[in-house]
ROTOR-221737 format. One line per 5 residues: their letters; for each residue x, y, z of C-alpha. Coordinates in steps of 0.2 Angstrom, whole numbers, plus 5000, padded with zeros to 4 digits. Example, Ala and Ser with C-alpha at 12.3 -4.5 7.8 and 13.67 -1.06 7.14 Angstrom:
2
as> 5062:4978:5039; 5068:4995:5036
END
This chain:
326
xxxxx> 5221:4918:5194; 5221:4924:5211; 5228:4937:5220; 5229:4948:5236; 5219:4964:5232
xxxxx> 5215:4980:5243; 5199:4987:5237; 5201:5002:5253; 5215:5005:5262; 5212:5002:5280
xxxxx> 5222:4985:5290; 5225:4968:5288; 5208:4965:5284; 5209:4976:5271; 5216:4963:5259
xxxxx> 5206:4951:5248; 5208:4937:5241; 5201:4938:5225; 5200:4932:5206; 5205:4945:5194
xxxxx> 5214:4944:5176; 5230:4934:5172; 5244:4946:5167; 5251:4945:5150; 5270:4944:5147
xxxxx> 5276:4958:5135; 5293:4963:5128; 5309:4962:5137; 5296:4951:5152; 5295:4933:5159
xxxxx> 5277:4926:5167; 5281:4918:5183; 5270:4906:5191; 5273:4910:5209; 5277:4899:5224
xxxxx> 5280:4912:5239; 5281:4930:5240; 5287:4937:5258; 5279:4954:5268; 5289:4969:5266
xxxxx> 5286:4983:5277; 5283:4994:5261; 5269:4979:5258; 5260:4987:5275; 5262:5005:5268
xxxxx> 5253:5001:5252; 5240:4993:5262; 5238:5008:5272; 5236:5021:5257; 5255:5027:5260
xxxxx> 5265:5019:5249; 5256:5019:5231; 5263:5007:5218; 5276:5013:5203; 5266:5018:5185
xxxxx> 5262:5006:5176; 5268:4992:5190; 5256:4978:5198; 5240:4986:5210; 5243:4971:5220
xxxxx> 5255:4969:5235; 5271:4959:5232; 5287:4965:5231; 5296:4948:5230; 5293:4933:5223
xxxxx> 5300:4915:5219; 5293:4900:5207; 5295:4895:5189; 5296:4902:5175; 5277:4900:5164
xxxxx> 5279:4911:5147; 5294:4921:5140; 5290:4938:5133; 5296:4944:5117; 5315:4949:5116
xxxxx> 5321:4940:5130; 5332:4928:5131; 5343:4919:5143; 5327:4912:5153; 5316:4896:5147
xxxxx> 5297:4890:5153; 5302:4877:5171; 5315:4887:5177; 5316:4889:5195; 5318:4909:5198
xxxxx> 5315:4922:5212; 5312:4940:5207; 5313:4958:5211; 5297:4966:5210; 5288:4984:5209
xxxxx> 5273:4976:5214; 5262:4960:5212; 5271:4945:5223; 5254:4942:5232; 5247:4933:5217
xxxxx> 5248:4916:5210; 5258:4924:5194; 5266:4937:5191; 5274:4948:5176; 5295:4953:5179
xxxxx> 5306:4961:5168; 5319:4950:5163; 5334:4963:5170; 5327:4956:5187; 5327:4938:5189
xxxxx> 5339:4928:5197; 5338:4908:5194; 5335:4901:5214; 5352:4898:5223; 5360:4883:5223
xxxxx> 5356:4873:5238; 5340:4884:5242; 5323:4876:5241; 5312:4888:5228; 5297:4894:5240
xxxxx> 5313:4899:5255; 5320:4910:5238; 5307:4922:5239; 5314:4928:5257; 5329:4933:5245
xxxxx> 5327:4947:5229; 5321:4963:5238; 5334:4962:5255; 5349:4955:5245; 5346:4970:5231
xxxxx> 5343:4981:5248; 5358:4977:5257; 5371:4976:5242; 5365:4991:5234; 5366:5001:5249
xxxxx> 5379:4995:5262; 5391:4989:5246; 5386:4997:5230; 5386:5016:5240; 5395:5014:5255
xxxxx> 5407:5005:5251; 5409:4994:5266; 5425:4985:5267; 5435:4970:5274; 5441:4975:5294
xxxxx> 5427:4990:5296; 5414:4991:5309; 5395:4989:5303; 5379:4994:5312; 5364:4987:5311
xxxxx> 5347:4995:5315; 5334:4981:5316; 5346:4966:5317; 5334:4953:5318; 5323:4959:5303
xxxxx> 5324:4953:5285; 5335:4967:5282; 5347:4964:5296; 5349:4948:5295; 5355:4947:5277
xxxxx> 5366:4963:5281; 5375:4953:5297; 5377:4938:5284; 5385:4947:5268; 5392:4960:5279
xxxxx> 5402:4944:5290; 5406:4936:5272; 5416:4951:5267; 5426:4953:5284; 5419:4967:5292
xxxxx> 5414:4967:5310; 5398:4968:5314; 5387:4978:5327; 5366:4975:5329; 5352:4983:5339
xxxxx> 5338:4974:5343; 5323:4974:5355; 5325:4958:5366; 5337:4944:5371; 5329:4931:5362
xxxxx> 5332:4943:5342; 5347:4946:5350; 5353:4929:5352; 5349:4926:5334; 5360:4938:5328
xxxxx> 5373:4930:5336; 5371:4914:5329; 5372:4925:5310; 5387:4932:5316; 5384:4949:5325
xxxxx> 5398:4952:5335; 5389:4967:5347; 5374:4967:5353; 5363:4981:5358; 5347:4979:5368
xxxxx> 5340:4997:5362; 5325:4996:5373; 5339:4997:5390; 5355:5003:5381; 5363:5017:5371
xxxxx> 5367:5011:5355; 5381:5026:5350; 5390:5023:5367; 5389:5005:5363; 5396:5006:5348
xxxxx> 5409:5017:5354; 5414:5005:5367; 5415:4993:5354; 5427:5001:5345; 5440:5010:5355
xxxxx> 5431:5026:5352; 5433:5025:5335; 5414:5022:5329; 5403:5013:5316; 5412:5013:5297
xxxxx> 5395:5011:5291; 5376:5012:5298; 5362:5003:5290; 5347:5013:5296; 5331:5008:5295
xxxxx> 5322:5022:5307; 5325:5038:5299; 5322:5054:5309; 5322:5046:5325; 5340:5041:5324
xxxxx> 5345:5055:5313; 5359:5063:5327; 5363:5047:5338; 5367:5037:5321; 5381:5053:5315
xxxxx> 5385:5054:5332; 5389:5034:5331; 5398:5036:5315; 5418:5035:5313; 5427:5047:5305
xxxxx> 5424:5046:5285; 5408:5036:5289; 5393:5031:5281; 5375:5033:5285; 5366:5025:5274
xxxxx> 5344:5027:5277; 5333:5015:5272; 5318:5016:5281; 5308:5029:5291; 5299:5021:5305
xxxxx> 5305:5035:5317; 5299:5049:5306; 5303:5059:5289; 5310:5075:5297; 5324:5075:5309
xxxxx> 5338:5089:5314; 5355:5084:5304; 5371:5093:5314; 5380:5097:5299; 5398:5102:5310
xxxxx> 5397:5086:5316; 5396:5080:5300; 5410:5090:5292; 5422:5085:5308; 5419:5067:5304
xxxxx> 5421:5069:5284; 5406:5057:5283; 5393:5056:5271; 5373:5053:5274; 5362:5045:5258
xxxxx> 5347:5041:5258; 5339:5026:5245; 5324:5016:5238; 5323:5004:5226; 5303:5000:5223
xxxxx> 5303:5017:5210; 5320:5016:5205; 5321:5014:5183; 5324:4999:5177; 5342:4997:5171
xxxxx> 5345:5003:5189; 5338:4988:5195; 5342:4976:5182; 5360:4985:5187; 5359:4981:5204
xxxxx> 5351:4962:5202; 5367:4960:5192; 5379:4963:5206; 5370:4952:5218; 5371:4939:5203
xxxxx> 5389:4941:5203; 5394:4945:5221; 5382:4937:5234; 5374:4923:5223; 5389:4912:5225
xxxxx> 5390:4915:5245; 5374:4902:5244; 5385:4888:5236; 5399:4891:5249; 5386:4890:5263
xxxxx> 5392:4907:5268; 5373:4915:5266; 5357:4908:5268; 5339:4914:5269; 5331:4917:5286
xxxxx> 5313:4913:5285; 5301:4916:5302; 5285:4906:5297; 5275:4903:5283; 5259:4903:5280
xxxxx> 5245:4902:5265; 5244:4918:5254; 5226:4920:5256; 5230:4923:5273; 5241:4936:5271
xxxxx> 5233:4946:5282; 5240:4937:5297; 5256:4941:5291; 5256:4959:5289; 5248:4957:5308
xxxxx> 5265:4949:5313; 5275:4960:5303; 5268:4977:5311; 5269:4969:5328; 5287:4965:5325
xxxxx> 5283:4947:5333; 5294:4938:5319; 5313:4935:5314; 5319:4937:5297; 5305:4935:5284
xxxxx> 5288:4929:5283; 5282:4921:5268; 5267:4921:5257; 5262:4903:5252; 5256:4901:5235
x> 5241:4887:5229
END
């Protein structure tokens, strides 16, 4: 088969399009010949030499993917060969096939074409894990959005609307804004002319953000506690502003609200099979209803995924790009 390889870290030219081994199903595993994977940030940080894969997980790039099933491992069951299935991966979404543990497959949504599935596993699982598994967002509260218009945000307005909660976004210009709105955001926050915590505040009598979906880190450590109501929810998922950033610990105890921090590529796997479960359960029917749907940007052939991450890093896309399969 072939695949998207990075013999040397470096930029987008640094991934190949090369032949290299098929994998091998083996217990508790499913082969799955692959139809899309999607860029992930973290994709762009293993690329660079910042973001190593898990032990034992896939060299290549890929932490999505969506396409039928081809072999079933040894003890598993509740899979069979031609099913149409999208997965969460720890790696290995930029080939043409691909080895999953069976704890994280999900069959493809109803009324989802199979390659627009792969925009799906890893921002559904990041989403519900972390705005609903941990904090705990709830019908009538006040969420905000960092990055809006990303893959992240734009699953987060939608799940987030399909519960009840109200829903606040930043974004960098009219146009991601705008298709935010048509998701559902209910506030939008130019960031590059407006402060986002007064904003927010605006928004909500004073009251604040229930709970923050970050994806910058240290750069909106202060502001986002400062934007949070009382008993909020900071929940950080990203650190594109920066690992180390001051935490004001008194504002913190004032507001009786919590910061957690979470990532999902290295978590064990009855975590993950744990959390694909859930989404299972809880989002996967919003698809039937129409409540939820994938946002897909572009797509383009996977031997070119180096355009891609070139659109990616220059933040010039909406939602998700995908990764085209021979």
């Amino acid at each position: 088969m072939h695949a998207i390889t990075i013999p040397e870290p470096g930029g987008p030219e640094a991934l190949v399009w090369a032949e290299v081994p098929d994998p091998q199903p083996g217990e508790g595993e499913v082969l799955v010949e692959v139809a899309a994977s999607a860029v992930n940030r973290a994709d762009i940080m293993q690329r660079q030499g910042f973001y190593d894969p898990p032990p034992g997980a896939s060299p290549y790039p890929g932490l999505e993917c969506s396409g039928r099933v081809a072999a079933v491992g040894p003890g598993v069951s509740g899979w069979a060969v031609g099913e149409e299935v999208c997965a969460l991966l720890a790696g290995g979404g930029y080939a043409e096939k691909v080895v999953v543990p069976a704890g994280q497959l999900l069959p493809v949504p109803q009324g989802v074409d199979v390659k627009a599935a792969a925009a799906l596993p890893e921002v559904v699982c990041t989403v519900w894990s972390n705005v609903f598994m941990v904090a705990h967002l709830r019908p009538g509260e006040t969420l905000l959005v960092h990055g809006g218009s990303s893959g992240i945000g734009t699953m987060a307005i939608q799940l987030a609307k399909a519960v009840g909660a109200r829903v606040a976004v930043t974004a960098g210009t009219g146009e991601k804004l705008e298709r935010c709105a048509e998701l559902g955001a209910d506030v939008l926050i130019n960031y590059r002319e407006q402060d986002f915590v007064a904003e927010v505040k605006q928004a909500t009598g004073g009251a604040g953000a229930d709970v923050i979906l970050d994806n910058m880190g240290a750069k909106y450590l202060d502001r986002n506690v400062q934007a949070l109501a009382v008993n909020g929810r900071l929940a950080i998922i990203g650190m594109q502003g920066g690992r180390k950033g001051e935490l004001n610990i008194g504002t913190l105890l004032a507001k009786r609200a919590a910061v957690s921090a979470t990532s999902l590529r290295a978590r064990p796997l009855e975590e993950k099979a744990a959390i694909v479960a859930a989404v299972r359960e809880h989002v996967w029917p919003l698809f039937a209803g129409g409540h939820v749907r994938p946002v897909v940007d572009r797509e383009m052939p996977m031997s070119e995924a180096a355009e891609g991450h070139r659109v990616v890093e220059e933040s010039g896309h909406i939602g998700k790009v995908l990764l085209i399969a021979p």
